[in-house]
PyMOL Python script that loads the backbone (N, CA, C, O; Angstrom):
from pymol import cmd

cmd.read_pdbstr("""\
ATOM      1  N   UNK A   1       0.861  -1.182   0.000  1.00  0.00           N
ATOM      2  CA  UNK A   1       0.000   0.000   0.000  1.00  0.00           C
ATOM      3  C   UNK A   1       0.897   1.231   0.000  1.00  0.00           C
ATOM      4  O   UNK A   1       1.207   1.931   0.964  1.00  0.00           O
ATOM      5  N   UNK A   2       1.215   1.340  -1.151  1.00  0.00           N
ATOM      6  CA  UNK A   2       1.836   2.808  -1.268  1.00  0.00           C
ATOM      7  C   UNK A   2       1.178   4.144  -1.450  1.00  0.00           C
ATOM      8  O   UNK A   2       1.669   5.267  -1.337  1.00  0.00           O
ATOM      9  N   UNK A   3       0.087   3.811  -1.724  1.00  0.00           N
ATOM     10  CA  UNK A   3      -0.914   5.334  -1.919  1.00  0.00           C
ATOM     11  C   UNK A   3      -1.478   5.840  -0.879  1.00  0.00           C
ATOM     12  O   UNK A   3      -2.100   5.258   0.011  1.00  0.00           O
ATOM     13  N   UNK A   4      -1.172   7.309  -1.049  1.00  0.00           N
ATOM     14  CA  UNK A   4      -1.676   8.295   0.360  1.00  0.00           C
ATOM     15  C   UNK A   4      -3.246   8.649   0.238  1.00  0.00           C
ATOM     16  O   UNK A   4      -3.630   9.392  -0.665  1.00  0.00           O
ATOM     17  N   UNK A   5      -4.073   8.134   1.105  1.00  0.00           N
ATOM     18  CA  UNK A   5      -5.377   8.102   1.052  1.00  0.00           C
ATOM     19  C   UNK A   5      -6.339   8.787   1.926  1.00  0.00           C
ATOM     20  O   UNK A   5      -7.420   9.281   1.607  1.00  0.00           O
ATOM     21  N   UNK A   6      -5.644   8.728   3.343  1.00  0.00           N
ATOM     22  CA  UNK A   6      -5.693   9.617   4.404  1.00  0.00           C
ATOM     23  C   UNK A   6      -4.668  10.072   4.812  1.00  0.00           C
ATOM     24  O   UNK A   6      -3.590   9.534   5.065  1.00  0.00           O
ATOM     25  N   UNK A   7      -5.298  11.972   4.938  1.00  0.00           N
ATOM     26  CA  UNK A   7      -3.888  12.587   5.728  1.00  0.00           C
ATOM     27  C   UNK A   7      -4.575  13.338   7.022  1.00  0.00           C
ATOM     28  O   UNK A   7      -5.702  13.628   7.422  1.00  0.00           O
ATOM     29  N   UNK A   8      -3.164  13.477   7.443  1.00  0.00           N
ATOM     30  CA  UNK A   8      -3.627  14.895   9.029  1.00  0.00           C
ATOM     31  C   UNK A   8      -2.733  15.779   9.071  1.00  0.00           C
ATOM     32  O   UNK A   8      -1.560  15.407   9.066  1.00  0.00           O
ATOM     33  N   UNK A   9      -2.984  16.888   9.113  1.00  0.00           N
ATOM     34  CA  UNK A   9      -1.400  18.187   9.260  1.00  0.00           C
ATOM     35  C   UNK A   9      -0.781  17.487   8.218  1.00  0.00           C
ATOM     36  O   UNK A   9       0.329  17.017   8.467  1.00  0.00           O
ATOM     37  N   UNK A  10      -1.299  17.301   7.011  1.00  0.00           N
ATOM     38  CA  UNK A  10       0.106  17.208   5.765  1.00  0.00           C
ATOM     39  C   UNK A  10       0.654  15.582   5.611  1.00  0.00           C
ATOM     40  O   UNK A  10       0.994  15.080   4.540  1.00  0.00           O
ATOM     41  N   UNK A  11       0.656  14.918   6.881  1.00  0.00           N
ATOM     42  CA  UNK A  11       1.221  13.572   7.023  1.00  0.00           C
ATOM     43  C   UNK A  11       0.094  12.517   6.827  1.00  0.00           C
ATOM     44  O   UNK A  11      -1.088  12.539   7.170  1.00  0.00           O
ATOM     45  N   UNK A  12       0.928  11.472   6.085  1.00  0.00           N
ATOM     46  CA  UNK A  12       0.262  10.617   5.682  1.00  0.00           C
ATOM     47  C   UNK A  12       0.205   9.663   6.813  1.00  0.00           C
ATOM     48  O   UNK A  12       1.187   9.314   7.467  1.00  0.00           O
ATOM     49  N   UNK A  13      -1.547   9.091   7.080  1.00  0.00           N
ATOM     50  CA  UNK A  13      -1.935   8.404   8.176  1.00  0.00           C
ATOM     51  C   UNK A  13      -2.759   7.649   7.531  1.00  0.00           C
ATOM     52  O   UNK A  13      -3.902   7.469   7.952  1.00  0.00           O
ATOM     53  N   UNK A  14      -2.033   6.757   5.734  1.00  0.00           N
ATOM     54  CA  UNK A  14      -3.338   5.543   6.009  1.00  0.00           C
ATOM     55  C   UNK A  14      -3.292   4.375   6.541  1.00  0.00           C
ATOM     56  O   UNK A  14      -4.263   3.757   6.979  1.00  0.00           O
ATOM     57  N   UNK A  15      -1.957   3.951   6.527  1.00  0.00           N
ATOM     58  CA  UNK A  15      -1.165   2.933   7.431  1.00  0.00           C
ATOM     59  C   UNK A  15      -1.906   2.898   8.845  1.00  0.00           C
ATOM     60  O   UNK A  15      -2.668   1.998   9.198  1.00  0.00           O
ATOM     61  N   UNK A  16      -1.593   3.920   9.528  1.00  0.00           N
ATOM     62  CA  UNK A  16      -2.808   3.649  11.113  1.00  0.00           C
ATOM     63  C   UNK A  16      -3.788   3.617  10.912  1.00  0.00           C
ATOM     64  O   UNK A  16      -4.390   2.721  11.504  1.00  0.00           O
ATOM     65  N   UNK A  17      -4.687   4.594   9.906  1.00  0.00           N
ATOM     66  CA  UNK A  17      -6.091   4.040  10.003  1.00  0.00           C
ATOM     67  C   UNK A  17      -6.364   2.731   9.700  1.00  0.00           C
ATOM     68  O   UNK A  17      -7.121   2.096  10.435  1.00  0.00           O
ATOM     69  N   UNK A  18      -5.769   2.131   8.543  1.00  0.00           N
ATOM     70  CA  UNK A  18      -5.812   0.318   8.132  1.00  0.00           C
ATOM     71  C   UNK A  18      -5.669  -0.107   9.332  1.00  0.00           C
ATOM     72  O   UNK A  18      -6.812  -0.274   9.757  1.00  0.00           O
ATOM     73  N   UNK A  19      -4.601  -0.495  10.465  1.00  0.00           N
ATOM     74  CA  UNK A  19      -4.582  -0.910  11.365  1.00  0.00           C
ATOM     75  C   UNK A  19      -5.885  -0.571  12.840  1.00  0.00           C
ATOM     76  O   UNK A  19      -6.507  -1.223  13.679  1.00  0.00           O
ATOM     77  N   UNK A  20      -5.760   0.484  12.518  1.00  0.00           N
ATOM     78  CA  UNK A  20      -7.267   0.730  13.396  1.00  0.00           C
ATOM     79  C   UNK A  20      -8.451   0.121  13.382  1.00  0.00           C
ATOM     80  O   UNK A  20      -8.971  -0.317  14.408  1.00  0.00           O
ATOM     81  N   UNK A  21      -9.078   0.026  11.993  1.00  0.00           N
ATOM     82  CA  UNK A  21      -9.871  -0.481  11.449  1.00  0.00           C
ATOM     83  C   UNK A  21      -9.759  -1.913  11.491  1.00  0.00           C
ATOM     84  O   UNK A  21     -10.817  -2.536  11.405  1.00  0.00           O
ATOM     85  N   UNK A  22      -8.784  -2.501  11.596  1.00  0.00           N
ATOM     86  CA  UNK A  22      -8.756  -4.193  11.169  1.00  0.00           C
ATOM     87  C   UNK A  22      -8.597  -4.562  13.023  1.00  0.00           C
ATOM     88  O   UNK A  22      -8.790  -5.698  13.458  1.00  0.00           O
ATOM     89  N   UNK A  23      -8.234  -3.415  13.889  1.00  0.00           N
ATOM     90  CA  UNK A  23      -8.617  -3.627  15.216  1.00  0.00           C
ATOM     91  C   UNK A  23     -10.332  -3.482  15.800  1.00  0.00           C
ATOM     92  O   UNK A  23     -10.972  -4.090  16.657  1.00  0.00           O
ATOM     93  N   UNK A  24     -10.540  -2.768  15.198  1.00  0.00           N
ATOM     94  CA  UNK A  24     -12.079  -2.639  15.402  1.00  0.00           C
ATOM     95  C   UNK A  24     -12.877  -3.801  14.506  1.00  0.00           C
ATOM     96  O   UNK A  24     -14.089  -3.962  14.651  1.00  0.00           O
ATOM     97  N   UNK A  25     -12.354  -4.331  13.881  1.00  0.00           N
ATOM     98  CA  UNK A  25     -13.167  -5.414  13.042  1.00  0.00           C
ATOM     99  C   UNK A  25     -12.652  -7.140  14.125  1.00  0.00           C
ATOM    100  O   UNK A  25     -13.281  -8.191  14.254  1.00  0.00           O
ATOM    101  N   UNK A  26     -11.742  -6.854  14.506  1.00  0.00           N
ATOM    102  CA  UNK A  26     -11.255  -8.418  15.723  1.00  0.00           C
ATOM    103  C   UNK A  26     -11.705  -8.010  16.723  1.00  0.00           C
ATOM    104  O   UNK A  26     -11.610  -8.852  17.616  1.00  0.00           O
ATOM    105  N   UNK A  27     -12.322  -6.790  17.134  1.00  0.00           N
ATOM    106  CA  UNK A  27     -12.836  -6.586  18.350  1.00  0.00           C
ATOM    107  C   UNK A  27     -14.617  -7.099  18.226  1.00  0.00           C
ATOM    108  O   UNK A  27     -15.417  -7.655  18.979  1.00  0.00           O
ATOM    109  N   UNK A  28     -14.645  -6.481  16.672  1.00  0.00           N
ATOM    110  CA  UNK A  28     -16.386  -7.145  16.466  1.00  0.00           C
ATOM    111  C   UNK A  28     -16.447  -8.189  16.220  1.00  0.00           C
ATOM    112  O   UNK A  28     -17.436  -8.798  16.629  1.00  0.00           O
ATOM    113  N   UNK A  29     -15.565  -8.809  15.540  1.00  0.00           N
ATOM    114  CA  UNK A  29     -15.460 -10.718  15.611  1.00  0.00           C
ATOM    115  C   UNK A  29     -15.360 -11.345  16.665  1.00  0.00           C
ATOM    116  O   UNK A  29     -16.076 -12.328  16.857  1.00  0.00           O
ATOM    117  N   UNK A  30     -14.721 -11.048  17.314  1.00  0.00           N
ATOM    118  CA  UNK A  30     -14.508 -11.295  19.010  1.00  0.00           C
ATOM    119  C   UNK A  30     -15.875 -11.438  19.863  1.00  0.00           C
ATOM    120  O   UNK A  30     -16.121 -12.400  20.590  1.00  0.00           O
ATOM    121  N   UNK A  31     -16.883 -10.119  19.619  1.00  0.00           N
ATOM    122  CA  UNK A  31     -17.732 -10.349  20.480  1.00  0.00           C
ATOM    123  C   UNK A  31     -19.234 -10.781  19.466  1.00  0.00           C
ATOM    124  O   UNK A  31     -20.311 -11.051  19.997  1.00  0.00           O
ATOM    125  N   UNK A  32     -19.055 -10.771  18.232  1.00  0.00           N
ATOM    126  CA  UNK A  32     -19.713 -11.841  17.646  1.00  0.00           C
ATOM    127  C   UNK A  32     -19.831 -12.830  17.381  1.00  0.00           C
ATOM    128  O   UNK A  32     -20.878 -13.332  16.972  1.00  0.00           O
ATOM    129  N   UNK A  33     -18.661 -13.447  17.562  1.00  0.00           N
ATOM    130  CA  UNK A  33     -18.372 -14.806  17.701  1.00  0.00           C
ATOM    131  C   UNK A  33     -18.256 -15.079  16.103  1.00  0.00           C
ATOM    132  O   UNK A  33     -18.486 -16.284  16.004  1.00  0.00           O
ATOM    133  N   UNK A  34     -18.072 -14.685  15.116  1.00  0.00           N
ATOM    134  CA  UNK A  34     -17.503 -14.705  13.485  1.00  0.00           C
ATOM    135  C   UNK A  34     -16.100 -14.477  13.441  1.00  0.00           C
ATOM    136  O   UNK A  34     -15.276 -13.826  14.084  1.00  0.00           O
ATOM    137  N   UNK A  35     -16.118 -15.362  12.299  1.00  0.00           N
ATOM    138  CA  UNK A  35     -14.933 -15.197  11.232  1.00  0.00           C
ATOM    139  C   UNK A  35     -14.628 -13.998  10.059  1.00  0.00           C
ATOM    140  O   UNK A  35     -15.255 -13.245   9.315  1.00  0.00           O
ATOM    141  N   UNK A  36     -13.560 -14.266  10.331  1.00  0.00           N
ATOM    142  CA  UNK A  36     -13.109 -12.943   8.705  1.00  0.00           C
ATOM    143  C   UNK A  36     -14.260 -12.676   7.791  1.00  0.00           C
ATOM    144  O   UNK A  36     -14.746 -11.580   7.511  1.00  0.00           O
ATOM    145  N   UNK A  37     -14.646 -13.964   7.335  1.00  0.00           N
ATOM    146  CA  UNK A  37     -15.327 -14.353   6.114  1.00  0.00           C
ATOM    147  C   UNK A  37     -16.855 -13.999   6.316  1.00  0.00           C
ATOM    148  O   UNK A  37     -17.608 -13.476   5.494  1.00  0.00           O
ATOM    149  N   UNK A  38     -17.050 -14.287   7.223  1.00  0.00           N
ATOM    150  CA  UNK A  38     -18.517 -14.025   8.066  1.00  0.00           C
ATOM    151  C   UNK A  38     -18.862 -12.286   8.249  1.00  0.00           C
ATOM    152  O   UNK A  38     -19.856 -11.658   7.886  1.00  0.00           O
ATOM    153  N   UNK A  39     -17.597 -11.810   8.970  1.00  0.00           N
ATOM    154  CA  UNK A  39     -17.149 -10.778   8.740  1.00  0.00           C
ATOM    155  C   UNK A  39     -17.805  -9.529   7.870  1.00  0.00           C
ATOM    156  O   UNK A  39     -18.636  -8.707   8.257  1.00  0.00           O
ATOM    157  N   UNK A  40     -17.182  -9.644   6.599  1.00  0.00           N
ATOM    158  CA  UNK A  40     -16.867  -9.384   5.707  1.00  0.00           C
ATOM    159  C   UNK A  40     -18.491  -9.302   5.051  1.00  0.00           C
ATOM    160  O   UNK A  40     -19.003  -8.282   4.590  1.00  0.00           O
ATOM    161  N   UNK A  41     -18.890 -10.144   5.110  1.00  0.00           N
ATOM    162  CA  UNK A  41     -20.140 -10.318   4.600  1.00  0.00           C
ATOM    163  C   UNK A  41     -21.564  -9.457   5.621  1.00  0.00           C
ATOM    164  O   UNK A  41     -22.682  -9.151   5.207  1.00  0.00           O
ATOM    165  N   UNK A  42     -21.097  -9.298   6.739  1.00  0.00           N
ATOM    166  CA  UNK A  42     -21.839  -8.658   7.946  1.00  0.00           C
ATOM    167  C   UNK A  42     -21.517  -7.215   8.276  1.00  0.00           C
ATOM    168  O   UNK A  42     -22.238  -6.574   9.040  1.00  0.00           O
ATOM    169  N   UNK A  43     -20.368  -6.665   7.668  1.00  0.00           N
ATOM    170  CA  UNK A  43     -19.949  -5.533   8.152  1.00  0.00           C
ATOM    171  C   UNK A  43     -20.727  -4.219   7.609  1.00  0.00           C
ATOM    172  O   UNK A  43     -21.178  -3.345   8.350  1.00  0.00           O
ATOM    173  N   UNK A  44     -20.854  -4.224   5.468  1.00  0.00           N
ATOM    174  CA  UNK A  44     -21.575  -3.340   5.141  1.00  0.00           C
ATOM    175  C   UNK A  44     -23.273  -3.007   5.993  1.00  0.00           C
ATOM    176  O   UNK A  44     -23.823  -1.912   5.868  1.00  0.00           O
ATOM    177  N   UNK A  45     -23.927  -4.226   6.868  1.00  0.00           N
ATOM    178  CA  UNK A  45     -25.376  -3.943   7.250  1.00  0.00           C
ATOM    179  C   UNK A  45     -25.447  -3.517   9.142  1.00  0.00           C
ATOM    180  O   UNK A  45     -26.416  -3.346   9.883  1.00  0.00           O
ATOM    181  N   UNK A  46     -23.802  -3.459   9.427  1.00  0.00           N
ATOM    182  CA  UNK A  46     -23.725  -3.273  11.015  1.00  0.00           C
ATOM    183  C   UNK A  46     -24.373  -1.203  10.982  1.00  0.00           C
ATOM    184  O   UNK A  46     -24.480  -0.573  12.034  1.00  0.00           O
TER     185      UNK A  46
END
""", "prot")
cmd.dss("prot")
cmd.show_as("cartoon", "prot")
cmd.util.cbc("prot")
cmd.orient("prot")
């Protein structure tokens, strides 16, 4: 992922948001009791 997609003050922050996001998605698998795949398929209707 080389492309700058999100920034803040000038600096490129899409690298943390990806990681943010894929933390908030094992935190909702976690207490949904789903998989990636399950996931994935459940996330656009949360």
């Amino acid at each position: 992922m080389s492309d700058i997609i999100y920034t803040f003050n000038g600096k490129d922050i899409t690298m943390n948001v990806c990681i943010q996001i894929r933390a908030v998605v094992d935190i909702m698998q976690e207490q949904l009791g789903i998989d990636f795949e399950e996931m994935k398929e459940k996330a656009p209707n949360l």
